[in-house]
VOPADO-844225 format. One line per field, with one value per residue (C-alpha): residue number from 1; x, y, z. Coordinates in nm, 2 decimals, padded with zeros to 4 digits, always signed. Layout:
<numars>
n: NUM:... .
x: X:... .
y: Y:... .
z: Z:... .
</numars>
This chain:
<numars>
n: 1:2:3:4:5:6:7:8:9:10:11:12:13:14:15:16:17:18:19:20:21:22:23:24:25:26:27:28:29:30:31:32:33:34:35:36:37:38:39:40:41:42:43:44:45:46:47:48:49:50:51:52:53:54:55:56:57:58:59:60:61:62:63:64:65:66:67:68:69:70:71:72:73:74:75:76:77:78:79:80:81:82:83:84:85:86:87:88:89:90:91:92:93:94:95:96:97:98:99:100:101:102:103:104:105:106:107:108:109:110:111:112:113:114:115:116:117:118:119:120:121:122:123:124:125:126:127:128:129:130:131:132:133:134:135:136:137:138:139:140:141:142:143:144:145:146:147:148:149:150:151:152:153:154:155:156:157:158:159:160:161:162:163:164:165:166:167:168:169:170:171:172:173:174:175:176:177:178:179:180:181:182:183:184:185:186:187:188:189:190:191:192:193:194:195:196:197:198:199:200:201:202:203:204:205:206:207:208:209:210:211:212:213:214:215:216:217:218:219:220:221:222:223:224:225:226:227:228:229:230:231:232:233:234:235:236:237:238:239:240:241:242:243:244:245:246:247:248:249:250:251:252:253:254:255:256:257:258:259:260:261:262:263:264:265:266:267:268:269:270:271:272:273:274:275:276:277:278:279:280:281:282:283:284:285:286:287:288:289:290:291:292:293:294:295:296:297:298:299:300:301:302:303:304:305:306:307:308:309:310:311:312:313:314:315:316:317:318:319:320:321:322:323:324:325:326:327:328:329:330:331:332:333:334:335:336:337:338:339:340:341:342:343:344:345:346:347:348:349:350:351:352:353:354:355:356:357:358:359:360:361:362:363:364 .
x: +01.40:+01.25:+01.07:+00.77:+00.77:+00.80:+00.51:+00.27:-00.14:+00.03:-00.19:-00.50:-00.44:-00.41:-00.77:-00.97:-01.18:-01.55:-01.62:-01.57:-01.78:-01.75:-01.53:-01.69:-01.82:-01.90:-02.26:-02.57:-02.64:-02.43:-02.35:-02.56:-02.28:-02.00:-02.04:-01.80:-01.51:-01.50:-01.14:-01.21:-01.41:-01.27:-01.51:-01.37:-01.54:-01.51:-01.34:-01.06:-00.71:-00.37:-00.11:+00.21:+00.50:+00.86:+01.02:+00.73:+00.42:+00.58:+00.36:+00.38:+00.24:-00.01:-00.14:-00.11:-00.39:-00.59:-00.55:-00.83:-01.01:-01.12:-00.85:-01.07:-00.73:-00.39:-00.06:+00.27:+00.59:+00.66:+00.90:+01.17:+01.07:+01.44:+01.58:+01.29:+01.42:+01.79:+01.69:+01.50:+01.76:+02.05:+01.95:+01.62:+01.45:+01.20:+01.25:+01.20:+00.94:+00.72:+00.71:+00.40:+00.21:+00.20:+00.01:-00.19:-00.55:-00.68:-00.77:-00.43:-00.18:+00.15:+00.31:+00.57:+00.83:+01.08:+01.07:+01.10:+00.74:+00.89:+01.03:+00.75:+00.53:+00.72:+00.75:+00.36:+00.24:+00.42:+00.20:-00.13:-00.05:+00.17:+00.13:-00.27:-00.21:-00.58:-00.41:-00.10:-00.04:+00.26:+00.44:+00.44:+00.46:+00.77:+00.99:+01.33:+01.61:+01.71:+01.45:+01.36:+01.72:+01.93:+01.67:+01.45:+01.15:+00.86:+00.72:+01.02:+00.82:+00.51:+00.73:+00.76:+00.32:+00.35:+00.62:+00.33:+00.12:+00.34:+00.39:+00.04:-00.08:+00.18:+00.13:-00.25:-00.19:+00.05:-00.18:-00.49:-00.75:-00.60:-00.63:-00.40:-00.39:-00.12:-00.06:+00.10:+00.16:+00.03:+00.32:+00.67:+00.70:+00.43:+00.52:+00.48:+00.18:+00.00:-00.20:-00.50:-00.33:-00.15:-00.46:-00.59:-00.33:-00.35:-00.71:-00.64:-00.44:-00.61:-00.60:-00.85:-00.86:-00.60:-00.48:-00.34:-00.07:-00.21:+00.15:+00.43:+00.73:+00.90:+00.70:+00.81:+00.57:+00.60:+00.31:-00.03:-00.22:-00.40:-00.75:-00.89:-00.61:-00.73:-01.06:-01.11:-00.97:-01.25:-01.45:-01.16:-01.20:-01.46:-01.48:-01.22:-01.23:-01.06:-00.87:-00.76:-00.45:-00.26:-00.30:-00.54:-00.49:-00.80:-01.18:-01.30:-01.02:-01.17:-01.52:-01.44:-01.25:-01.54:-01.83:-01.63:-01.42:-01.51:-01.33:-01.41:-01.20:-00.95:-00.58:-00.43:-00.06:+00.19:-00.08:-00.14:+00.17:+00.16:-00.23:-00.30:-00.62:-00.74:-00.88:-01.13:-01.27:-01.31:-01.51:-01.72:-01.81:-01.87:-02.15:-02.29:-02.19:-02.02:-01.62:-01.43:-01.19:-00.79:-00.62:-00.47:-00.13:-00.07:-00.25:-00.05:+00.27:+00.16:+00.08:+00.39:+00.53:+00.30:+00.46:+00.78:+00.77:+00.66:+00.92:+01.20:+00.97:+01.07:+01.42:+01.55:+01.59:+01.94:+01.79:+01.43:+01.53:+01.69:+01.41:+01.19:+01.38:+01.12:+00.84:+00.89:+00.94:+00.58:+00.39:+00.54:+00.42:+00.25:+00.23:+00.45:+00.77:+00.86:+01.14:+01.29:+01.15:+01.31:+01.60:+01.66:+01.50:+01.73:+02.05:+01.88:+02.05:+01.92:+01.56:+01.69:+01.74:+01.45:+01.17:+01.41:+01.35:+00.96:+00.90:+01.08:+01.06:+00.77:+00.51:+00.26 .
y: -02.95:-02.78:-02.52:-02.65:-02.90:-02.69:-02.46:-02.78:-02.60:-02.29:-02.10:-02.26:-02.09:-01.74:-01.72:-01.58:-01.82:-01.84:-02.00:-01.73:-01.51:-01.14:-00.90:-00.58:-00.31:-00.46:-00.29:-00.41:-00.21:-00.05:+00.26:+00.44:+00.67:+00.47:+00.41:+00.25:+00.47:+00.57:+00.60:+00.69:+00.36:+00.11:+00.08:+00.04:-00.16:-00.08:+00.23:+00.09:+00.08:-00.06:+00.16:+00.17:+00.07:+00.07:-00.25:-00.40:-00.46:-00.70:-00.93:-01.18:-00.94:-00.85:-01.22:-01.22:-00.94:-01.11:-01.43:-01.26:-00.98:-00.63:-00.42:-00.26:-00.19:-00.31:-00.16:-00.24:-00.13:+00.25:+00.20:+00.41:+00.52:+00.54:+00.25:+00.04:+00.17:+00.10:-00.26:-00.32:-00.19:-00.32:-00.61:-00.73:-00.78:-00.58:-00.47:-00.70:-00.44:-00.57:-00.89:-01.12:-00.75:-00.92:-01.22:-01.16:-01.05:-00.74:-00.47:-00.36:-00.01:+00.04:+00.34:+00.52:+00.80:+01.01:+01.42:+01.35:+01.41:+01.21:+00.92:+00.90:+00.89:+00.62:+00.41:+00.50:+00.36:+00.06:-00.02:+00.05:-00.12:-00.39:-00.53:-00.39:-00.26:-00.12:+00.19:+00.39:+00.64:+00.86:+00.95:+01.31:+01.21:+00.98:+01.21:+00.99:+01.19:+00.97:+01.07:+01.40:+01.56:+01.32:+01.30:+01.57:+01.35:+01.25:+01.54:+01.76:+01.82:+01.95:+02.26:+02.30:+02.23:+02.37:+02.07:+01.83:+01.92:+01.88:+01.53:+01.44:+01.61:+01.35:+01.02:+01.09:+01.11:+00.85:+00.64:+00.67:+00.49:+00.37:+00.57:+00.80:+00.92:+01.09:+01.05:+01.38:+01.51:+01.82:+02.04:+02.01:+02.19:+02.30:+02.63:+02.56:+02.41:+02.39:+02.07:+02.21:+02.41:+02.10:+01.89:+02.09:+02.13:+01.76:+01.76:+02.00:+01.80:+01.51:+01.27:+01.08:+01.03:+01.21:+01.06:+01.31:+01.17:+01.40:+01.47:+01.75:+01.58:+01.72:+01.54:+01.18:+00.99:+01.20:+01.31:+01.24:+01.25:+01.64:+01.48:+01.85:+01.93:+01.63:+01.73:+02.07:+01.98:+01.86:+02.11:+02.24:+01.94:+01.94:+01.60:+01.35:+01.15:+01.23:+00.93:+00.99:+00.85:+00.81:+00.65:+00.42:+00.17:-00.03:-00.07:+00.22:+00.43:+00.38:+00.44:+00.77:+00.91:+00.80:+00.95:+01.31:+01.36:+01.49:+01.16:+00.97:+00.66:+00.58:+00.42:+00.20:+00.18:+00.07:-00.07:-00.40:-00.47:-00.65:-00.71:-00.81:-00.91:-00.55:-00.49:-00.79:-00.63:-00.32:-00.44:-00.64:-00.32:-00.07:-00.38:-00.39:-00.76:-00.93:-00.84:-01.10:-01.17:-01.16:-01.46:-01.63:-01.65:-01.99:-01.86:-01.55:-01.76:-02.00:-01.72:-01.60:-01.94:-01.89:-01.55:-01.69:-01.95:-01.67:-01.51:-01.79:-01.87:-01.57:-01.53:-01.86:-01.92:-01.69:-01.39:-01.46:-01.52:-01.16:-01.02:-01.16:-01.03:-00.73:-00.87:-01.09:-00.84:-00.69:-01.02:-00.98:-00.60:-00.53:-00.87:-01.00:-01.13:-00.92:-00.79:-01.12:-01.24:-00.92:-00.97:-01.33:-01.31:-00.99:-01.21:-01.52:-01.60:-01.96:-02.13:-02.34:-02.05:-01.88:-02.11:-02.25:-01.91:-01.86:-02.19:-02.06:-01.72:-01.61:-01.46:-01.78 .
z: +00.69:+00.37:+00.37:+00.21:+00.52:+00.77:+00.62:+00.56:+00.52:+00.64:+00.35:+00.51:+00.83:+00.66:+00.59:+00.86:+01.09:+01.04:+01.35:+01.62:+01.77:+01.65:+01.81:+01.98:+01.76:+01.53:+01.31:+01.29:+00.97:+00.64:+00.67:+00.38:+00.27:+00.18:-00.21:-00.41:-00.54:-00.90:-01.06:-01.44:-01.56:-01.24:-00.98:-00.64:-00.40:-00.11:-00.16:+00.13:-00.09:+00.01:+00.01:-00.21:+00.07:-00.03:+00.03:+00.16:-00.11:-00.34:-00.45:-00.15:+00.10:-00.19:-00.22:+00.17:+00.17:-00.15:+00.05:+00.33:+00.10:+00.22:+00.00:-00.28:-00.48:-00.39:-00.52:-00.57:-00.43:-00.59:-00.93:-01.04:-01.37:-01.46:-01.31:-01.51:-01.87:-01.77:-01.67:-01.97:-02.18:-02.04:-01.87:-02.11:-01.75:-01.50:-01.18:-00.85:-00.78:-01.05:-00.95:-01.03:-01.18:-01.53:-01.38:-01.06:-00.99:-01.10:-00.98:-00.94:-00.93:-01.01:-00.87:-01.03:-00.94:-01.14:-01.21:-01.58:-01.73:-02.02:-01.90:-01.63:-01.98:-02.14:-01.85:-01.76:-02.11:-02.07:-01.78:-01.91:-02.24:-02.22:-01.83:-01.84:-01.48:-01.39:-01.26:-01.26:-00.99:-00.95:-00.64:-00.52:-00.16:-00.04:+00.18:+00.16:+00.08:-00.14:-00.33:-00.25:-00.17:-00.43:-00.72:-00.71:-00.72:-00.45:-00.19:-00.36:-00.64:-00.41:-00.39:-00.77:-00.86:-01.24:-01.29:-01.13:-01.37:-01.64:-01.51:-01.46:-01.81:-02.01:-01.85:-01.83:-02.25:-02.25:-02.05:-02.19:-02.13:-01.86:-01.54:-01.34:-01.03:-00.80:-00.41:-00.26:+00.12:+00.24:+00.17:+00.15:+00.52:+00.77:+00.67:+00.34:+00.30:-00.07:-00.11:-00.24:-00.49:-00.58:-00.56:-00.81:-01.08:-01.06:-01.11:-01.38:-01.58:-01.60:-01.31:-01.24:-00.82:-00.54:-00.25:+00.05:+00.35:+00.65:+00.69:+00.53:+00.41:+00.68:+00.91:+00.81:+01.03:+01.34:+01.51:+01.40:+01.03:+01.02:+00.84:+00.89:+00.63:+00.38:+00.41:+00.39:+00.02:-00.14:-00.17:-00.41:-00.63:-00.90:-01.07:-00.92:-00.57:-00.24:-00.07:+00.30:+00.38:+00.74:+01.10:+01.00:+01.22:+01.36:+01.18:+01.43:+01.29:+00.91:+01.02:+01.18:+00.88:+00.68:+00.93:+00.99:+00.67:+00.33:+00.18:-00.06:+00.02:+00.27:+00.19:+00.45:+00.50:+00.77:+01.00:+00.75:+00.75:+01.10:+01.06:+00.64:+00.77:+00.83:+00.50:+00.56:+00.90:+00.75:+00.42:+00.71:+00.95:+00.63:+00.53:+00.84:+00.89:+01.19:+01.19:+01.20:+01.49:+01.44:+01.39:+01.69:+01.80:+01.61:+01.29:+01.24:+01.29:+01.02:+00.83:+00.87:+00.68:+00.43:+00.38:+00.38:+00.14:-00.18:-00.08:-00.07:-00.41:-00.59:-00.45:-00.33:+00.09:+00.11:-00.02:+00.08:+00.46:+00.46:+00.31:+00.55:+00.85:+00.85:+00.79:+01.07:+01.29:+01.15:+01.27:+01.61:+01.63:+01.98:+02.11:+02.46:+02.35:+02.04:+02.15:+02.16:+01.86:+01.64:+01.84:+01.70:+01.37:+01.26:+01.26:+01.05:+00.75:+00.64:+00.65:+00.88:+01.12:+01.05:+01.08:+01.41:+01.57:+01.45:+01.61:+01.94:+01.93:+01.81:+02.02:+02.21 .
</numars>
């Protein structure tokens, strides 16, 4: 069976349905402080942005989330500055991570990482000039080791805030005019903890919005986001945006950071990866229209198909039915039977397996 078979109007079925009543909750009215978000000369609207995810928003989880609507900027996966000039040099070719950025929908952010103010320069001015990204955003945040132990990069450099502003201050110049903007944690340790003066030294040298994890780096993502911490940060900032990032995970979730927070806009992560359809409920309840209902059981898995046949696009059905292991295991997230599901779907190797186990396995 092809894949393209087994999918059939799978992309159909990815679009929200019109025709069921509203779920509970939802507002009668907008809410009259929720503006559009202003980064340099783009206008976000609504100011609800997608969040960089390593090895998960490549561009088929991107047009996944453009497919339903909602995300007022998306981004890709975060690039390695250094990795992209050896590919280009010695391979004449771009990383997977910039897959589709040349060609897809704007608005649109490419985050970058590295501790090299030049190379992050270089690398920075090929985005805004040749691939015309709408923004490029640098990564002060990821707490991996691999990149914060082994390459000195991500939340590592929190603890070093005159290098971040060497960084910012080049590919803001490098960039120009298109903007740049930095995503940081609260501190490398909770005994450590520096984000406003970080915040701004960033604003300092140029950047043109901030987004805070309510997390140190030494928190991962154990316990839950402090959005005390991200707020009490903007009254430190004189001229560029705020955007709240962590645990948001429902519509009443993004309408409480908005109603008690000093935030400017919100950034959704890890909890659209098992619901893309998130942003769309959100845009809905911050216009004061009707939210749409999730997708039913059959939807999400022929959604799920849909998903899986970009992938297998891009990378053929051996690589793209590996990749898709985890995404699989997103869709099934919370629902009765998942444990099976992941259980199955993590030993797939061909399409034949894999749509054989969504049809069986997934979650009814």
């Amino acid at each position: 069976m092809s894949i393209s078979n087994a999918i059939g109007n799978a992309s159909q079925a990815s679009k929200l349905p019109a025709d069921k009543s509203p779920v509970e909750g939802s507002l009668s009215r907008p809410l009259p402080h929720i503006k559009p978000l202003h980064i340099g000369p783009l206008v976000v609207d609504p100011p609800v942005l997608q969040a960089p995810m390593a090895g998960f928003t490549n561009y088929a989880y991107r047009q996944i989330v453009r497919e339903f609507g909602g995300a007022g900027l998306q981004a890709t996966e975060m690039v390695h500055a250094k990795g992209f000039l050896w590919l280009e040099r010695e391979e004449d070719d771009m990383p997977d991570r910039l897959w589709g950025v040349m060609e897809e929908a704007r608005p649109l952010a490419v985050q970058i990482w590295d501790n090299d103010p030049v190379t992050l320069a270089e690398v920075g001015a090929k985005l805004a000039h040749q691939y015309r990204v709408s923004v490029v955003d640098i990564n002060f945040g990821c707490p991996v080791r691999q990149v914060t132990e082994k390459a000195h990069s991500g939340s590592y450099l929190l603890r070093c805030p005159e290098r971040v502003g060497e960084i910012v201050a080049r590919v803001v110049a490098a960039c120009a005019p298109t903007p740049v903007t930095a995503k940081i944690r609260l501190g490398c340790t909770r005994d450590t903890i520096n984000a406003i003066e970080v915040a701004q030294i960033i604003e300092q040298a140029g950047a043109a919005a901030l987004t805070v994890h309510g997390r140190t780096a030494q928190d991962f993502f154990s316990g839950s986001a402090d959005w005390d911490r991200i707020s009490e940060i903007k009254q430190h900032l004189k001229r560029i945006p705020l955007i709240g990032n962590g645990d948001l995970n429902s519509v009443d979730g993004v309408l409480n950071a908005f109603s008690r927070y000093a935030v400017d806009g919100v950034m959704i992560a890890r909890a659209a990866l098992n619901k893309p359809w998130l942003f769309k409920q959100v845009q809905a309840a911050l216009s004061g229209e009707p939210i749409p209902p999730d997708p039913t059981l059959e939807e999400e898995r022929a959604l799920l198909l849909h998903h899986y046949k970009l992938v297998c696009e891009r990378f053929g059905p051996n690589k793209g039915t590996v990749l898709m292991r985890k995404y699989a295991c997103c869709y099934a997230q919370g629902r009765r039977g998942a444990r099976d599901f992941r259980t199955q779907v993590a030993h797939v190797a061909t399409a034949a397996e894999f749509i054989d186990v969504v049809e069986r396995c997934f979650p009814r």
